[in-house]
C-alpha positions in Angstrom: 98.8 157.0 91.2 97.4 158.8 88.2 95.0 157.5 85.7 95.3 157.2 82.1 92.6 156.5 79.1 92.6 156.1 75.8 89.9 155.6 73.3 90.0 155.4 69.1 87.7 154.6 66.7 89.3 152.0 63.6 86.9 153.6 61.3 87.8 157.5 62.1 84.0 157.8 63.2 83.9 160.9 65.5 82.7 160.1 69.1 81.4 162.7 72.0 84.1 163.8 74.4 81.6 163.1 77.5 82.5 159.2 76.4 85.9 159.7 77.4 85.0 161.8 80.1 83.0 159.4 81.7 86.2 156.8 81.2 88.4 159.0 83.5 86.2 160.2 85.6 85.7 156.1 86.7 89.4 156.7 88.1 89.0 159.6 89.8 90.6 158.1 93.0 93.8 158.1 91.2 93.9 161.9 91.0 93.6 164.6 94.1 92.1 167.2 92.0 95.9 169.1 90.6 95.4 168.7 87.3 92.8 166.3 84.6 93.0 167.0 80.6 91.7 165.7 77.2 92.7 165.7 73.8 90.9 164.9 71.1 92.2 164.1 67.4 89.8 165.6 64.6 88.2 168.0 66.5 88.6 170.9 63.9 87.1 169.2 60.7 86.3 172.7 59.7 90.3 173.8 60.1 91.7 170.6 59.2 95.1 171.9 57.2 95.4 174.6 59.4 98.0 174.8 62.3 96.3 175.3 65.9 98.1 176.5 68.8 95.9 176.1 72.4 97.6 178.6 74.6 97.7 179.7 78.5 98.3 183.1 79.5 99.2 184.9 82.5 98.1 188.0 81.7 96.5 190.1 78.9 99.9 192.1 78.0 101.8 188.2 77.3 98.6 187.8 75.1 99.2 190.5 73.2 102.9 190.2 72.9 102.7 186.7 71.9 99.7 187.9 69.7 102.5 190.2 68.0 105.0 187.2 68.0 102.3 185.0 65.9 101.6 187.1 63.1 105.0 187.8 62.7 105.2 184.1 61.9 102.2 183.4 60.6 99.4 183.9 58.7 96.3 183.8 61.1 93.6 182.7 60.3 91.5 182.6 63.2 91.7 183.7 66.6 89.1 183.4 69.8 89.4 182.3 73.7 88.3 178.9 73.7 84.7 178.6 75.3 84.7 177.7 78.6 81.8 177.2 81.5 83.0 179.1 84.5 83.2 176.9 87.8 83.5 177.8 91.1 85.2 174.4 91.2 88.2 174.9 88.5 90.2 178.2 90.4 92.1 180.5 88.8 92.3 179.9 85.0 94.7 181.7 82.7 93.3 183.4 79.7 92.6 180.6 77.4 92.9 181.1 73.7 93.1 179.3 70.4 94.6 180.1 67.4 94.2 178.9 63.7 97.5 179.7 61.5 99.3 178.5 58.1 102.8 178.8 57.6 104.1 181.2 54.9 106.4 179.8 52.3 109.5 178.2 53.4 113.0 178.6 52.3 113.6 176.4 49.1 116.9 175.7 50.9 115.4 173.6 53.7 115.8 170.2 53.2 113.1 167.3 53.9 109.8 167.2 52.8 107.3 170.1 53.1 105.6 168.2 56.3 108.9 168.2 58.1 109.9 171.3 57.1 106.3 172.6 58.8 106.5 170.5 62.0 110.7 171.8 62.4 109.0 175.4 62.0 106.2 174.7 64.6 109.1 172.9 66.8 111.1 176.1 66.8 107.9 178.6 67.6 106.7 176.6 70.2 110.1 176.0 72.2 110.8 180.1 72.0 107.5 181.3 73.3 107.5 178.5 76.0 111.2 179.8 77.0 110.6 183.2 76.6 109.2 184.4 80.1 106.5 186.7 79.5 103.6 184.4 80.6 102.7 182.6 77.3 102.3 178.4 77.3 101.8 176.7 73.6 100.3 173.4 75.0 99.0 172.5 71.7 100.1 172.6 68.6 98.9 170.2 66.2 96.2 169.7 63.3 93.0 169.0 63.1 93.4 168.3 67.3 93.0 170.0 70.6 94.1 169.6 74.2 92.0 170.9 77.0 93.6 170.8 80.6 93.8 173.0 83.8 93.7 172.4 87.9 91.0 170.4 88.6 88.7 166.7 88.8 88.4 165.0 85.7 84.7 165.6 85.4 85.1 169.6 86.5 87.6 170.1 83.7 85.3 168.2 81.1 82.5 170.6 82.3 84.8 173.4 82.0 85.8 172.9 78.5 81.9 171.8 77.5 83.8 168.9 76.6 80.4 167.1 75.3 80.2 169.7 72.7 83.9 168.1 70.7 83.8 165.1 68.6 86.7 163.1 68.1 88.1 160.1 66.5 90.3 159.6 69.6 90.2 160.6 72.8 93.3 160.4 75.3 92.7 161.3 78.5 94.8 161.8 82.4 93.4 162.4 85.6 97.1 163.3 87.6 98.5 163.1 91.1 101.5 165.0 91.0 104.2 163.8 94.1 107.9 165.5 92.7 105.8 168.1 90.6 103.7 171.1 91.3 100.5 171.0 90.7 99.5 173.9 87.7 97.8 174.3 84.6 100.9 173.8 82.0 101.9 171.0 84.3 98.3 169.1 83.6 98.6 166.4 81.3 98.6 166.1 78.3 102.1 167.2 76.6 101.4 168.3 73.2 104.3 169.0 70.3 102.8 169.3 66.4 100.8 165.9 66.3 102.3 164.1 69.3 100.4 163.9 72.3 100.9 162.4 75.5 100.0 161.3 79.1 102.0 159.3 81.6 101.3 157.6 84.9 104.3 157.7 87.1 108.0 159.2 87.8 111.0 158.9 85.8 114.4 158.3 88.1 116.7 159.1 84.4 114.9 162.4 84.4 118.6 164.3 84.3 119.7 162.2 81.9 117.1 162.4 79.7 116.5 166.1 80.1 120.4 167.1 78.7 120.0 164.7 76.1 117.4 166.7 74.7 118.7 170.2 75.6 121.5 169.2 73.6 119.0 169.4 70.5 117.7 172.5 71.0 114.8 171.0 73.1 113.9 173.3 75.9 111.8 172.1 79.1 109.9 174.7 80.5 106.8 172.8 82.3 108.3 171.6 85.0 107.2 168.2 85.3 109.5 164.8 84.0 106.6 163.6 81.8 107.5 166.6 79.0 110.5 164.7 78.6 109.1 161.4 77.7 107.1 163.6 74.8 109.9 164.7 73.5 112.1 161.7 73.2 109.4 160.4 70.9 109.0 163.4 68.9 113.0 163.3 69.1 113.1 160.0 67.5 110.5 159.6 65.3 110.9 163.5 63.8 114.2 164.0 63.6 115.8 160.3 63.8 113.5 159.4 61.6 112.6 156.2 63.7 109.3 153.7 63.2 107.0 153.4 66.6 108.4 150.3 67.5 112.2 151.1 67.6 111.3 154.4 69.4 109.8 152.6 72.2 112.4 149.7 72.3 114.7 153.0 72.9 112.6 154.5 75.8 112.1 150.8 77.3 114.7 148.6 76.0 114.8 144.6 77.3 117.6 144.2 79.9 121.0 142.6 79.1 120.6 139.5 80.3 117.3 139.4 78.3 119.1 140.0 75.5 121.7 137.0 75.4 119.2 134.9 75.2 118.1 136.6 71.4 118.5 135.5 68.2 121.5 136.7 66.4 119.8 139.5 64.0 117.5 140.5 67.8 120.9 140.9 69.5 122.1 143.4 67.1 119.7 144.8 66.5 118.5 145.5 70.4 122.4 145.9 71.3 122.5 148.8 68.7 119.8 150.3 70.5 120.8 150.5 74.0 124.5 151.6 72.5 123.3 154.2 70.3 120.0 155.7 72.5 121.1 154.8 76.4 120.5 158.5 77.1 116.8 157.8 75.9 116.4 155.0 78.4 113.3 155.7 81.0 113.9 154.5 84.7 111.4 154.1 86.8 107.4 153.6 87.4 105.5 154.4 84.3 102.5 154.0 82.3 101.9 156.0 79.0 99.8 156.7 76.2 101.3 158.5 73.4 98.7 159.9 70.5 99.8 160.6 67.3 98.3 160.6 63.9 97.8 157.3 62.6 96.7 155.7 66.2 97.9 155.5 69.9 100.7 153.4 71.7 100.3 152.0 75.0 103.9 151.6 76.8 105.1 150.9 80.5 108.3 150.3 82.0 110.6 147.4 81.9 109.2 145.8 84.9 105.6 147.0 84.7 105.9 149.2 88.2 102.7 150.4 87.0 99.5 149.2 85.2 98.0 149.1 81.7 95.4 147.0 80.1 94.5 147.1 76.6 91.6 146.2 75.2 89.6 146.2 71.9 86.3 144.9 69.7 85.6 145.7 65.6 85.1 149.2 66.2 87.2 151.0 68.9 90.8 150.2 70.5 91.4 150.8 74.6 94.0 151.6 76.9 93.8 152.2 80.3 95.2 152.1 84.0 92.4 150.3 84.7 89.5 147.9 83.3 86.9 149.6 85.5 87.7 152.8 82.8 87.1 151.0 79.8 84.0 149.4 80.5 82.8 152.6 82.1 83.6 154.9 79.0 81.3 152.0 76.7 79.4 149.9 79.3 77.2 148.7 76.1 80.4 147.1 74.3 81.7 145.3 77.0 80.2 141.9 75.9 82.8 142.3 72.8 86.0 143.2 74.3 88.9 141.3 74.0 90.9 142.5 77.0 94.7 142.1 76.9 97.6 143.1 80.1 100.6 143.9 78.2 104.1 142.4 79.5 106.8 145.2 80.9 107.9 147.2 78.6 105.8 145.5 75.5 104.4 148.3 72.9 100.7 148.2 72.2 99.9 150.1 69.1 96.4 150.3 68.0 96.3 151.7 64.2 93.2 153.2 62.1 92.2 150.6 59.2 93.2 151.9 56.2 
């Protein structure tokens, strides 16, 4: 079950968040109410160089140490709960809050460029108060972006959030059905690391697998649900191995052997280095994701497409989605446009801003 949408604008024209709202709430059936989210990518024009973590907390004393924890790190800039609409349909939020922050100077010693020197820095904060036990959840942590989750419909969550009151340039959205996992608020979709974002349709059978392969870089998986893992084999790759989109997905959902024989020579390497080098990266099992990041959004499923994903797209905005019936219900008026696409298993779509 579980359905997925993603919406982004070539032009970096902001859009309301009830637009993508309206998308997920269209696949409602594929949820039972556990757990819906949103994030939205430049949502803070006002902050736009700043760091912002969006936290959960159990209780006001995990605020407060966390509180301490951040401006030991930090230099805050700006700190509030993030504004909410009470429900008697969304039960027993956390405390909620949001926080604005720069980085101070690094060590001159640290090697790579001052952006990766940032996003290691965030990397390290966010894994240590995740782990830490007393109550706190970073569940964002990127610029200039925002994800809003919890226990509830898609359209209760939106409402809770006063979701209509965020532009965006892209939306991704999840409305989830957990079956292995339990159903909470850091267990709603989306994941969030720095700029990474990510929701996922489905169950991953190399969960173990994948799971020590990350510990073993000091990654540390605290919300108890497989689709964390998929986030960070991405932000593995692409941040720390330094990988392009493409051969990061070819790692998560690499052809089968016997697909390779049949390559060209330089393919056969070239996909024969990657299943060598990243088989503990390999996903088995149903799944359908979207994965944000800064430039765009990838649409992915698995190697026999156990689960579904159209794409979709016109002059203006890019789609992906579990379903058509999303798409056309998030723009009704652009439907006439569309050029409507069902990816093959395991075949990347990545939809870029024009530059």
């Amino acid at each position: 079950m579980c359905g997925i949408i993603g919406i982004i604008n070539f032009n970096r024209e902001p859009f309301p968040g009830d637009v993508i709202a309206r998308g997920l709430d269209h696949l409602k059936d594929r949820g039972n109410g556990l757990g819906s989210g949103y994030v939205g990518y430049g949502i803070y024009p006002e902050n736009p160089d700043d760091w912002c973590f969006h936290i959960f907390f159990t209780s006001e004393d995990a605020r407060l140490k966390t509180e301490a924890r951040l401006d030991k790190n930090f230099r805050v800039i700006k700190k509030e709960p993030i504004p909410v609409k009470p429900l008697s349909s969304v039960k027993r939020p956390p405390l909620i809050w949001r926080y604005f922050l720069k980085i101070p100077n690094l060590r001159p010693t640290t090697t790579g460029t001052q952006e990766e020197k940032e996003k290691k820095y965030i990397f390290a904060l966010v894994m240590e108060i995740n782990s830490s036990g007393e109550g706190a959840f970073v569940f964002s942590s990127g610029k200039n972006m925002g994800i809003f989750k919890g226990v509830g419909f898609p359209k209760n969550i939106a409402e809770f959030y006063r979701l209509n009151e965020y532009k965006a340039h892209t939306w991704i959205a999840h409305n989830r059905f957990p079956t292995n996992t339990p159903g909470w608020w850091g267990g709603a979709h989306p994941f969030g690391l720095n700029d990474l974002s990510l929701v996922h349709n489905g169950e991953i059978s190399s969960f173990g697998i994948n799971k020590r392969y990350l510990e073993s870089f000091g990654y540390k998986l605290t919300l108890q649900t497989d689709s964390e893992a998929i986030l960070y084999l991405f932000d593995l790759l692409m941040r720390i191995h330094r990988l392009p989109l493409e051969i990061a997905s070819a790692a998560l959902t690499p052809p089968h052997w016997d697909e390779i024989d049949n390559m060209s020579l330089y393919e056969k390497k070239l996909y024969t280095a990657i299943r060598i080098t990243y088989g503990s990266c390999l996903i088995n099992g149903p799944s359908a994701l979207i994965l944000g990041f800064n430039d765009g959004i990838l649409g992915l499923n698995d190697r026999i497409k156990l689960r579904p994903l159209v794409a979709a797209h016109d002059d203006k905005f890019g789609y992906l989605s579990s379903e058509e019936s999303g798409i056309l219900a998030a723009y009704p008026s652009h439907k006439k446009n569309l050029v409507i696409y069902h990816p093959e298993a395991g075949e990347p779509v990545i939809f870029k801003y024009k530059k």
